[in-house]
C-alpha positions as CSV (number, residue, x, y, z in Angstrom):
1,X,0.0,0.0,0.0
2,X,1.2,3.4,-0.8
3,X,1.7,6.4,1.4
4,X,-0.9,8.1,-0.6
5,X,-3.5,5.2,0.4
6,X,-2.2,4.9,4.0
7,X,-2.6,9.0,4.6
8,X,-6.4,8.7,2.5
9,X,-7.3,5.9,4.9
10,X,-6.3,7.5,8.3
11,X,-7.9,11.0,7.5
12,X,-10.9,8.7,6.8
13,X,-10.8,6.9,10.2
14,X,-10.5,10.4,11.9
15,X,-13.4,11.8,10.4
16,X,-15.2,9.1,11.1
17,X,-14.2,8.6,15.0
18,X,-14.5,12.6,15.6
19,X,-18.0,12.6,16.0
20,X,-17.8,10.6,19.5
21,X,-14.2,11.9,20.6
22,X,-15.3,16.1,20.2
23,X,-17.5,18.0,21.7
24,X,-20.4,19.3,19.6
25,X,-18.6,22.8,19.4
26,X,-15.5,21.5,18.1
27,X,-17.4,18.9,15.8
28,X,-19.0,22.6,14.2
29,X,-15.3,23.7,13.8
30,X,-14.2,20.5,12.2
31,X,-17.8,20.8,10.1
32,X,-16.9,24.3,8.8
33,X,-13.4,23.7,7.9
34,X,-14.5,20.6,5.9
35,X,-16.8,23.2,3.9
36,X,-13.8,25.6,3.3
37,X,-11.9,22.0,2.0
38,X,-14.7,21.7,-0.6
39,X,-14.1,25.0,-1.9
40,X,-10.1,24.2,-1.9
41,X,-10.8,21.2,-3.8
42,X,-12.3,23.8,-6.5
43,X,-9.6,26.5,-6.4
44,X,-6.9,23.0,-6.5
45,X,-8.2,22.2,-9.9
46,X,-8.6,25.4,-11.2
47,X,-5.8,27.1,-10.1
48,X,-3.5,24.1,-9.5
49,X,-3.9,22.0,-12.6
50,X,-5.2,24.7,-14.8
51,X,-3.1,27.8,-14.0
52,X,-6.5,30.1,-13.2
53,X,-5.5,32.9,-10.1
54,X,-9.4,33.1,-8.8
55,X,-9.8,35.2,-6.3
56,X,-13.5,35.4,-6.1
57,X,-14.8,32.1,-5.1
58,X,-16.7,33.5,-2.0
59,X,-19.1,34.8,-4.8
60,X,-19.9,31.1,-5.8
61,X,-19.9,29.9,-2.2
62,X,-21.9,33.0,-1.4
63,X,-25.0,32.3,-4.5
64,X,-24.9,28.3,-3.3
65,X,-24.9,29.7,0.9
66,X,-27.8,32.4,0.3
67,X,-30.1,30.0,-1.9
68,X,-30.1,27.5,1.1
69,X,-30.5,30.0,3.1
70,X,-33.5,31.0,1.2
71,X,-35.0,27.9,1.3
72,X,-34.7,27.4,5.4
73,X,-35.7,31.0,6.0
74,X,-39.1,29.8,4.1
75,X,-39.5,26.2,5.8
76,X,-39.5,28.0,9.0
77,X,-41.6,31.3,8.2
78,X,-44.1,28.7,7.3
79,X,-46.7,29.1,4.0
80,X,-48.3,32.3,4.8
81,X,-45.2,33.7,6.7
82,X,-42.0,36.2,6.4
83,X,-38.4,35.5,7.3
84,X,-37.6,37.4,10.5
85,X,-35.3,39.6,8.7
86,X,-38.2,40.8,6.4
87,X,-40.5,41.5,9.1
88,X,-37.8,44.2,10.8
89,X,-37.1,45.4,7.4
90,X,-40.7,46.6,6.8
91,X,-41.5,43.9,3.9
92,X,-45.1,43.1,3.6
93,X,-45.0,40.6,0.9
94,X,-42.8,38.1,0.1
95,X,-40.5,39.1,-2.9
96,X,-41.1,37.1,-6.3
97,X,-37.8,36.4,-6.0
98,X,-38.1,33.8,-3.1
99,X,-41.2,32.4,-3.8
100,X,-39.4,29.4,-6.0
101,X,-37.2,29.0,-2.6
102,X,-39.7,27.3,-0.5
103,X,-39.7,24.1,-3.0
104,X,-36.5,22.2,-1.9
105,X,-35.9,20.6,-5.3
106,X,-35.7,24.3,-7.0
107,X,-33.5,25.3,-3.9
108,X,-31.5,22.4,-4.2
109,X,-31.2,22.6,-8.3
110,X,-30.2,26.5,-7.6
111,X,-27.4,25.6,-5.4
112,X,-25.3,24.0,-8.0
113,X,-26.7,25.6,-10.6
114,X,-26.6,29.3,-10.1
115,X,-22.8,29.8,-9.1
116,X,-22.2,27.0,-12.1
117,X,-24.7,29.0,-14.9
118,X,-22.3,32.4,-13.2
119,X,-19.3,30.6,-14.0
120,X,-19.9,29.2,-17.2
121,X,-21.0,32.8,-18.8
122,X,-17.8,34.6,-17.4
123,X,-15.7,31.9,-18.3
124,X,-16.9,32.2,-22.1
125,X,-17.0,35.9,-21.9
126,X,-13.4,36.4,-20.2
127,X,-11.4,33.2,-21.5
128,X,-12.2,33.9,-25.2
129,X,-10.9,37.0,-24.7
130,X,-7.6,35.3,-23.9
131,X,-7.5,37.3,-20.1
132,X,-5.3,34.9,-18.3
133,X,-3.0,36.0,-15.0
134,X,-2.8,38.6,-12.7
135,X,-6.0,40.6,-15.0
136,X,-7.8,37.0,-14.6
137,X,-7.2,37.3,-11.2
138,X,-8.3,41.3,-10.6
139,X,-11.5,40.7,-12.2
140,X,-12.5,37.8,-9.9
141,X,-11.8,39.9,-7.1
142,X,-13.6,42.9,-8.6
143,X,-16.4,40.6,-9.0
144,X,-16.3,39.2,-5.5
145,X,-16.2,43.1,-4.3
146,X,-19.5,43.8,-6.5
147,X,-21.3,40.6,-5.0
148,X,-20.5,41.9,-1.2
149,X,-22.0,45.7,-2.6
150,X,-25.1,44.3,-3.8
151,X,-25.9,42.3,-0.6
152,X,-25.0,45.1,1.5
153,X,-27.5,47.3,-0.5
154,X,-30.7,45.0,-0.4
155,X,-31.3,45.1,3.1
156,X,-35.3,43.7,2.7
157,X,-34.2,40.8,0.2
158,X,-31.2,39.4,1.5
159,X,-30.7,40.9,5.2
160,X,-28.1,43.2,4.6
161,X,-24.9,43.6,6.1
162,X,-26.0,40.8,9.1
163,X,-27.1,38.5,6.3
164,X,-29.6,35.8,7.6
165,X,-28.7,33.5,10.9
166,X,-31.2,31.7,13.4
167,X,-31.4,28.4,11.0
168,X,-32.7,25.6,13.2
169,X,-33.7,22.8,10.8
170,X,-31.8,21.3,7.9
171,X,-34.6,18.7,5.8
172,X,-35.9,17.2,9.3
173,X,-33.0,18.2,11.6
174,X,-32.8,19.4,14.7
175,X,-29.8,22.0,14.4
176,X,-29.7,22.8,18.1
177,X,-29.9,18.7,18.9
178,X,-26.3,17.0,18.9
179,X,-27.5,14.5,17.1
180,X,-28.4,16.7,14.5
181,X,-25.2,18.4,13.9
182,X,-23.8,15.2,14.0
183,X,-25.7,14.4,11.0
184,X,-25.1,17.5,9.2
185,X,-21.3,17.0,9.8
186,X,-21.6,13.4,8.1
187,X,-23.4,14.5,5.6
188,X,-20.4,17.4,5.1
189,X,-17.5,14.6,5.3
190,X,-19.5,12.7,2.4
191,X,-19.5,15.8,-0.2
192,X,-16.0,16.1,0.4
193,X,-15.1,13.1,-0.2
194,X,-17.3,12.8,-3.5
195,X,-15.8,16.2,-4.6
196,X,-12.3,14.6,-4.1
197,X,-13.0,11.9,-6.0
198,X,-14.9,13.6,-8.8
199,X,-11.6,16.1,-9.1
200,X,-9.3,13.0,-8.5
201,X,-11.1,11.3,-11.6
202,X,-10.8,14.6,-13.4
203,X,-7.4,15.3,-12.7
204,X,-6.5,11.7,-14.2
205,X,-8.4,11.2,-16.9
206,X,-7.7,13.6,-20.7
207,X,-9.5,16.5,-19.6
208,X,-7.2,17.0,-16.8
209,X,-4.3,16.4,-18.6
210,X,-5.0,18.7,-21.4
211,X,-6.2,21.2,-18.3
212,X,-2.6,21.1,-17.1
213,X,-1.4,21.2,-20.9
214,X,-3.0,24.7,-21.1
215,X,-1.7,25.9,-17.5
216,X,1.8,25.3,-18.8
217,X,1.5,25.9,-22.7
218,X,-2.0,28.2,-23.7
219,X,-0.5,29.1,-27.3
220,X,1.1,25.2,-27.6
221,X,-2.3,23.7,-26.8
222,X,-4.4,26.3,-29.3
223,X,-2.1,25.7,-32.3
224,X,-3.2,21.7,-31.4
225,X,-5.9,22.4,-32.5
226,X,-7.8,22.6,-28.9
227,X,-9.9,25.4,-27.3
228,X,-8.0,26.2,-24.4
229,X,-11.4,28.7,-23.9
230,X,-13.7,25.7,-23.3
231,X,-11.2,23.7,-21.5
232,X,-10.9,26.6,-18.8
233,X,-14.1,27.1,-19.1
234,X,-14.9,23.9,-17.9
235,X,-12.6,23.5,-15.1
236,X,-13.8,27.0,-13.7
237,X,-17.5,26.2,-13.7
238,X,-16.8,22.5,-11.9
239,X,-15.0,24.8,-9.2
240,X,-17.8,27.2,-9.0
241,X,-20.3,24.2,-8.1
242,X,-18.1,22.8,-5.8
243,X,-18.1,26.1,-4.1
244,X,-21.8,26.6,-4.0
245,X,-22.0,23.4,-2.3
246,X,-19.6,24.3,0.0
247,X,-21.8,27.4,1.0
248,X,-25.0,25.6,1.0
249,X,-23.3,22.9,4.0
250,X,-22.0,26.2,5.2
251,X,-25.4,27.7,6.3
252,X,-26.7,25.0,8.4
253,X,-23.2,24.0,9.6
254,X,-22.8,27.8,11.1
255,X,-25.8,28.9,11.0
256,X,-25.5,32.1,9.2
257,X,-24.4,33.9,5.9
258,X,-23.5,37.2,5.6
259,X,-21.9,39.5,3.0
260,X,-18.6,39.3,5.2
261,X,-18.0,36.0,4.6
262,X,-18.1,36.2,1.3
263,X,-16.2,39.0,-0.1
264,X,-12.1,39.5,-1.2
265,X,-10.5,39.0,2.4
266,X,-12.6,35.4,2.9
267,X,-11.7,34.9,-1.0
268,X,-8.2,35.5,-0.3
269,X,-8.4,33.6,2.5
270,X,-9.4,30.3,1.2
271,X,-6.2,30.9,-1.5
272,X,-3.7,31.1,0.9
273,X,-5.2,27.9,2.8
274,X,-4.5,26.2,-0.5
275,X,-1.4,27.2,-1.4
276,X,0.2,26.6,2.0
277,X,-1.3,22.8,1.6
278,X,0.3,22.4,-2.2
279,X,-2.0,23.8,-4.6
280,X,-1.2,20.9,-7.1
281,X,-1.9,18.3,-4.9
282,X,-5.8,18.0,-4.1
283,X,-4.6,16.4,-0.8
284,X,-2.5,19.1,-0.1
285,X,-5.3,21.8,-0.7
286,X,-7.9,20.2,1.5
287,X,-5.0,19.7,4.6
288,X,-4.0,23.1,4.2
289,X,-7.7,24.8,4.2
290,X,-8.2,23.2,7.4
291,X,-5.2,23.8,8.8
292,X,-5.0,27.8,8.0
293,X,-8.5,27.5,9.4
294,X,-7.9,25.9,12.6
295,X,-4.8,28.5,13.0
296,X,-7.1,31.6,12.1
297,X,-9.7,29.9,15.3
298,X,-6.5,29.6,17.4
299,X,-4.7,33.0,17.0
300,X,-7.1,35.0,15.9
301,X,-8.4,35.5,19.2
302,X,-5.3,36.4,20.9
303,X,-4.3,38.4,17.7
304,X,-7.1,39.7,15.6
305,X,-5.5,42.4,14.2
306,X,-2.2,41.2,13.6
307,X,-3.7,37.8,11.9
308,X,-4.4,39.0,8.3
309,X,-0.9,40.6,8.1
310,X,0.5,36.9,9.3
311,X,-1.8,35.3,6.8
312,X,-0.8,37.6,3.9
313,X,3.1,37.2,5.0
314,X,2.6,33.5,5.2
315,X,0.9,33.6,1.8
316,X,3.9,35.2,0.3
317,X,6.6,33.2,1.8
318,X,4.9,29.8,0.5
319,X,4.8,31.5,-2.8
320,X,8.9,32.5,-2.8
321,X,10.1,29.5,-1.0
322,X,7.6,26.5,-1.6
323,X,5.7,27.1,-4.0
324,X,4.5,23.9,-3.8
325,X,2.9,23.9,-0.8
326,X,3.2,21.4,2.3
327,X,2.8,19.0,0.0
328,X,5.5,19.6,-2.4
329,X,8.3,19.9,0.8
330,X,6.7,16.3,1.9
331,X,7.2,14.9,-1.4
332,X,10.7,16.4,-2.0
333,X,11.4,15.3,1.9
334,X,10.2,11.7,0.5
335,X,11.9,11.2,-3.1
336,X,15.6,12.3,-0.9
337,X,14.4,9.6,1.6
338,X,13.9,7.1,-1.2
339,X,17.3,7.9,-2.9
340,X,19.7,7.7,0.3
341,X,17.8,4.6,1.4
342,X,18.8,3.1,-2.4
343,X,22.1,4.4,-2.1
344,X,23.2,2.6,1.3
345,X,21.5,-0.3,-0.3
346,X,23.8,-0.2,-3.2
């Protein structure tokens, strides 16, 4: 068995033992970092196998988070009633807008498709254009800050600046019941570990070898004959629906979503998790979201100010000095293992 299989089996076990050895607040921790690892998994395969900078996936996470959240606000306001937020606001009807949101097969349909439909039309519109690096990576973030302004500014359709919080069921659970959080955490563990898989299967098979053709070699791959347009295309819109499920765990998980979770410092934030873990290893990128994660809980209470200048410091030094990630020193640290060991064996 390889070391690859041995580390995919333990992380297994520990997910699987953690509901019985935390408590249920640090089970919601573990829960919430695993959504943050689904949206690394995205960024991994288009950023790490298919050269794409993106820097606005909170706006994908935020469309799949607030179309959940649409759909429990309903459940709870009941047929003939308002979300709470709408009732402080002054709203007296219910906004055409929502009405589709109280049917849970539209909400559910809206979660992958909405930041996926988003994707797909900016892909086409900016990768034909042949916008690639640092201006690919502006207008994500641009687009993230747009997203955060509209949000803020429709205080009676989305909440605001507080966003919408106070979500007690999730399709039959209980979210203030242990056991309920326990299943909401399962259920999170399980879509990561499909997206993994579904990006592992991608990542190995033609697409994501011609992906990583046109990360190294745009112009090479084009005169092939390929589209490197659709090809990026492609790989951008299957990380926008991983990220929109990511937010959709998110709401129930936390139990709120907000425009500040959403916009260019949580966007940035999720990079630098994956480029600390190895952003072309999928592994790497779903270690290192939850362990910048965990570090932000840990220090960011003793030094909340000081913690985004550490982050963006740390960002920088991975990117000068490892730019492969944690995984990429592990791996170097391994092959120089393998090659003394066959030496003295010689």
């Amino acid at each position: 068995m390889t070391w690859g299989r041995i580390s995919l089996v333990v992380c297994v076990v520990l997910l699987a033992v953690a509901p019985f050895a935390l408590s249920p607040f640090r089970l919601g921790l573990l829960a919430k970092y695993l959504c943050f690892a689904i949206v690394a998994v995205g960024i991994a395969l288009a950023w790490g196998q298919g050269g794409m900078l993106t820097l606005g996936q909170g706006v994908f996470f935020g469309l799949g988070g607030y179309a959940m959240a649409m759909y429990l606000k309903l459940r709870e306001a009941g047929s003939a009633g308002l979300p709470d937020f709408m009732v402080w606001s002054g709203v007296e009807e219910l906004p055409a807008l929502w009405r589709p949101f109280g049917n849970p097969v539209f909400a559910l349909a809206a979660v992958v498709l909405v930041p996926g439909l988003l994707a797909f039309l900016l892909g086409l519109l900016v990768f034909r254009q042949r916008v690639r690096g640092a201006y690919f990576a502006i207008l994500s973030q641009a687009l993230a800050a747009a997203f955060v302004i509209l949000l803020v500014g429709q205080q009676g359709l989305t909440g605001g600046t507080n966003g919408m919080t106070n979500f007690t069921q999730f399709f039959g659970l209980d979210l203030t019941d242990p056991d309920g959080q326990r299943a909401v955490y399962a259920v999170t563990a399980l879509v990561l570990g499909v997206t993994f898989l579904v990006a592992k299967l991608l990542v190995r098979s033609r697409f994501g070898r011609l992906l990583v053709a046109v990360r190294d070699g745009e112009d090479r791959v084009r005169f092939l004959g390929y589209d490197p347009a659709v090809v990026k295309t492609i790989a951008f819109t299957i990380s926008a629906v991983m990220a929109g499920l990511a937010g959709a765990l998110f709401v129930p998980v936390v139990g709120i979503i907000s425009p500040a979770l959403l916009g260019i410092v949580p966007s940035l934030e999720l990079l630098v998790g994956v480029a600390v873990g190895g952003r072309f290893v999928l592994a790497g990128a779903i270690a290192g979201a939850i362990a910048v994660n965990y570090a932000k809980t840990l220090f960011s209470e003793d030094f909340a100010e000081g913690w985004l200048y550490l982050q963006g410091g740390l960002f920088v030094l991975v990117l000068v000095f490892a730019p492969k990630g944690l995984a990429g020193v592990v791996e170097s640290a391994r092959s120089r293992f393998s090659r003394e060991r066959a030496g003295v064996a010689v």
